[in-house]
N, C-alpha and C positions, 0 to 999 in steps of 0.2 A: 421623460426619463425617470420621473421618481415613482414611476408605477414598473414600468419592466425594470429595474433594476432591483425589486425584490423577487424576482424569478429566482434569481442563480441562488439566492440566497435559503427558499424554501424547496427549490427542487429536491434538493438531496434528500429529504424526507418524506420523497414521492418514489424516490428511486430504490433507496436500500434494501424496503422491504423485498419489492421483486429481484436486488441483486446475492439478498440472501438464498434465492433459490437456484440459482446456476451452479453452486460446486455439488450439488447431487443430480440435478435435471441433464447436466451437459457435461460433455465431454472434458478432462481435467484441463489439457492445455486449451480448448476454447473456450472455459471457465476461468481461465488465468489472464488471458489475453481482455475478455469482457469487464471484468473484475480491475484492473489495472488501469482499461481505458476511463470506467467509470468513477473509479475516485480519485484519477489524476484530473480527467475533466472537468467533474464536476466542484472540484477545489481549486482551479485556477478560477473558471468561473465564477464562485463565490472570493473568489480574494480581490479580481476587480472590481467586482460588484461591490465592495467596501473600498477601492479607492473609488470610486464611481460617488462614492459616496459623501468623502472627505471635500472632494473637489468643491462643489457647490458652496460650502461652506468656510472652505479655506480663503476664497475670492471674498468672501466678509473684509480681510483684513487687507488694511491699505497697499500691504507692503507687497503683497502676494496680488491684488489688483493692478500696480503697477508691473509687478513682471511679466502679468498676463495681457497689458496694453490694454485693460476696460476703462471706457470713457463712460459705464453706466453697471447700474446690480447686473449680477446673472440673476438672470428671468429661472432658473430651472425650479428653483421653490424658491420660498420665502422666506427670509432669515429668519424666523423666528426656529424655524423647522428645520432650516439648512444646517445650521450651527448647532444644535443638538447630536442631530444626528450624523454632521460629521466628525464629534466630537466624540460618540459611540464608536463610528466603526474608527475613527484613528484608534482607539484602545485597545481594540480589537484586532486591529490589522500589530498592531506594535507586540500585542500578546503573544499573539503565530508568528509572526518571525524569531522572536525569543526564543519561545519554543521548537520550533524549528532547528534555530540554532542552537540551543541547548541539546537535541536531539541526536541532531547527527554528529556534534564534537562526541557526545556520550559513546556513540558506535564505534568513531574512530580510535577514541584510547581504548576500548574493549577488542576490539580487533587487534590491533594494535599488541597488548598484552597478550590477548590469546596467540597472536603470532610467535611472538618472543618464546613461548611455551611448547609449540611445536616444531622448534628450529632445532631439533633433534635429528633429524632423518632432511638429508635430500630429494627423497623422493615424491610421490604422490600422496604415499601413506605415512600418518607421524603414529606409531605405536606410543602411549604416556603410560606410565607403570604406574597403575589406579587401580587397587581392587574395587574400586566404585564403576559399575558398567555405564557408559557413554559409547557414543559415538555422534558426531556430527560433521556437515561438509561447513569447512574454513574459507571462506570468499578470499579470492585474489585481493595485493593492494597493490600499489604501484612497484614496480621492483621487483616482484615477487609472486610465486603461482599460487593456486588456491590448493587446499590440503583437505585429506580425508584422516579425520581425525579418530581414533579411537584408543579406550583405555583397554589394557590387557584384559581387567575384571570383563568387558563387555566379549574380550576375544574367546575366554575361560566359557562365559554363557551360551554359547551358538556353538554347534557344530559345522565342521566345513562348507558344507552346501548350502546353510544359512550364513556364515560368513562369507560368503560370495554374494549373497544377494544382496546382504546390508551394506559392503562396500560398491555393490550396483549402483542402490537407491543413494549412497551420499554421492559419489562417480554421478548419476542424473542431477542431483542438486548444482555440482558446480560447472559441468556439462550446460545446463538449463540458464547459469548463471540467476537463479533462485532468489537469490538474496536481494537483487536489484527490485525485483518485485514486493517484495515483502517489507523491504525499506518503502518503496512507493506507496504502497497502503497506509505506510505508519505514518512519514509525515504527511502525508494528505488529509487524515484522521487529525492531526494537527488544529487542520486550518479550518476545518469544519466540523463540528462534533456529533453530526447525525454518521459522516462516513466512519466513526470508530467502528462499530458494527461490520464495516467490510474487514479487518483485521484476522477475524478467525476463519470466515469462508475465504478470503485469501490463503490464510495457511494450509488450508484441509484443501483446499484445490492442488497448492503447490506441492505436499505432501503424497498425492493422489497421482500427481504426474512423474514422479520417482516410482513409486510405487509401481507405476507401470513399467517403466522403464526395468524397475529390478526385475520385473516376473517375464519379459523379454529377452532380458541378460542370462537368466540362468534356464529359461525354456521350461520352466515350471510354476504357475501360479500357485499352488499351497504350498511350495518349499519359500517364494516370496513373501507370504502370509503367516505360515511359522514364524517366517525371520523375525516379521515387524513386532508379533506380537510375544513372542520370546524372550525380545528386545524391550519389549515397553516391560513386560512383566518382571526383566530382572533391572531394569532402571530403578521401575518404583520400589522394586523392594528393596534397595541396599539404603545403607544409611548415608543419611549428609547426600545433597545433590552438587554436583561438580557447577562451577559457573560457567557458564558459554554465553557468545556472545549474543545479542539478542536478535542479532538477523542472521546466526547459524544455523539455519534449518537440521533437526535431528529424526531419524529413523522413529524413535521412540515419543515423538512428541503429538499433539493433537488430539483426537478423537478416536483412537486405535481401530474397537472395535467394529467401529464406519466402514474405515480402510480395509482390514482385514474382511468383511462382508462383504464390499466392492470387489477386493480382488478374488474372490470365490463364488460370485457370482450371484451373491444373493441378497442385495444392495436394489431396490426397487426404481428403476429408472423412468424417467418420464417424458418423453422428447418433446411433448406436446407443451408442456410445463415449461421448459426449456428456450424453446422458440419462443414462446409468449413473453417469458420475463425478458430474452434479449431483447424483443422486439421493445417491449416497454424501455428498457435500459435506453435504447437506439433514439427512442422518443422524447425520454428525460434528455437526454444528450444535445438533441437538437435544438431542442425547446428553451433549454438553458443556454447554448451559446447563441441563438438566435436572441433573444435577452437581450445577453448581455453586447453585443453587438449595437443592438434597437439604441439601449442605453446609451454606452458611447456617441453614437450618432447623436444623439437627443442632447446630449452635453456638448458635445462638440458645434451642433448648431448654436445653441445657447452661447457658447463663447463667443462666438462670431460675432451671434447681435449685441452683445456685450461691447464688443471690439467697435462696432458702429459697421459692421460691415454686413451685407446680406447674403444670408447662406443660398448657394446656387441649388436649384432643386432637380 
């Protein structure tokens, strides 16, 4: 056990790099769905892999051997070793949940607020009187639908047929239900600090499947591509940026000129590139929960002989 169970732990820094290349090699929502799998995965895996951890070493103490009914050490390492290092990843493990939980209370008043903000309009669309241009898609809470949010200033900036598009691409945001994704990347980035790195090809993936979605909606990919970048060009230029919330995906936010070359076709694609990194992704994947699985196992026999009992093979 104390040799697979640092798999899950260095995988992710086997994985990133090829997961950084699926939001331009592959298809936007099969970049989302890969992207998503891979750092939910591979973050649950490294989180047992630190109780994986704690255990061996928790059984040191009397009080936690008697709960566990050992009549003798757990064999998995050696105290000298076990107690250190369960004494790392408990700090470890207590860090990420904090944080975790710090995290997502942070989203819920932010949402939360921004709601309160857009309870102007019953409708789909909350128009806010900003001569500061925004727009963003407002996730559903409980109780309540999700909202496409924009300030006048951004309505003033876009002409009609680019105001259609941009109410597409936020219309695909909440359609896509977007925000759940993009939450998933953040805390999973949490609990392992190699996955931070998935946080921006997440967004530019998520970004990228609206983006299609608008140039669909309005039947013209450069009136799609005006929008975006119309939008991004008079966001940044006004003064003072509006606050939104941090999993409201916005038309104007990202890597613009990316998106706006993607949807004009001249965005250099690679499917070869593509397949490869899934495949590798598919690989990390396996590898790490086969791991941490072995692990388990390995500790679990250990208890047993612990317990005076013989593990059936």
């Amino acid at each position: 056990m104390i040799y697979a169970v640092w798999v899950p732990l260095l995988m992710p820094f086997v994985a990133v790099p090829a997961a950084r290349r699926l939001a331009d090699a592959l298809a936007p929502l099969r970049a989302v769905g890969l992207l998503a799998s891979t750092a939910v995965g591979l973050a649950l895996c490294s989180t047992l892999a630190l109780v994986l951890l704690v255990v061996p070493g928790a059984t040191q103490l009397s009080a936690v051997a008697a709960v566990g009914e050992l009549v003798k050490p757990l064999a998995a390492a050696p105290a000298a070793v076990a107690v250190p290092l369960a004494l790392a990843a408990l700090a470890l493990l207590s860090g990420c949940t904090a944080a975790v939980v710090r995290t997502a209370r942070r989203h819920w008043v932010e949402l939360q607020r921004a709601r309160q903000s857009a309870e102007c309009s019953g409708d789909e669309l909350a128009v806010l009187r900003d001569s500061r241009p925004d727009a963003y898609a407002l996730p559903a809470l409980p109780g309540s639908p999700g909202r496409i949010v924009v300030t006048t200033g951004m309505l003033r900036a876009l002409d009609p047929a680019e105001r259609d598009a941009l109410l597409a691409h936020e219309r695909a945001h909440l359609a896509g239900r977007h925000h759940l994704f993009l939450a998933a990347a953040e805390l999973a980035a949490l609990c392992h600090p190699a996955l931070r790195s998935l946080r921006a090809p997440m967004g530019y993936a998520l970004e990228r499947c609206a983006d299609e979605a608008a140039a669909v909606a309005v039947g013209d990919r450069r009136v799609a591509a005006r929008a975006i970048g119309r939008a991004a060009l008079a966001a940044r230029a006004a003064e003072g940026v509006r606050a939104r919330p941090r999993v409201a995906l916005a038309a104007a936010a990202g890597p613009v000129p990316r998106r706006v070359a993607a949807l004009l076709g001249r965005a250099t694609h690679r499917p070869g590139v593509g397949r490869a990194a899934a495949a590798a992704l598919l690989a990390c994947l396996i590898l790490s929960g086969a791991a941490a699985l072995e692990a388990t196992n390995d500790l679990h026999s250990s208890i047993e002989v612990a317990q005076g009992e013989v593990p059936q093979r």
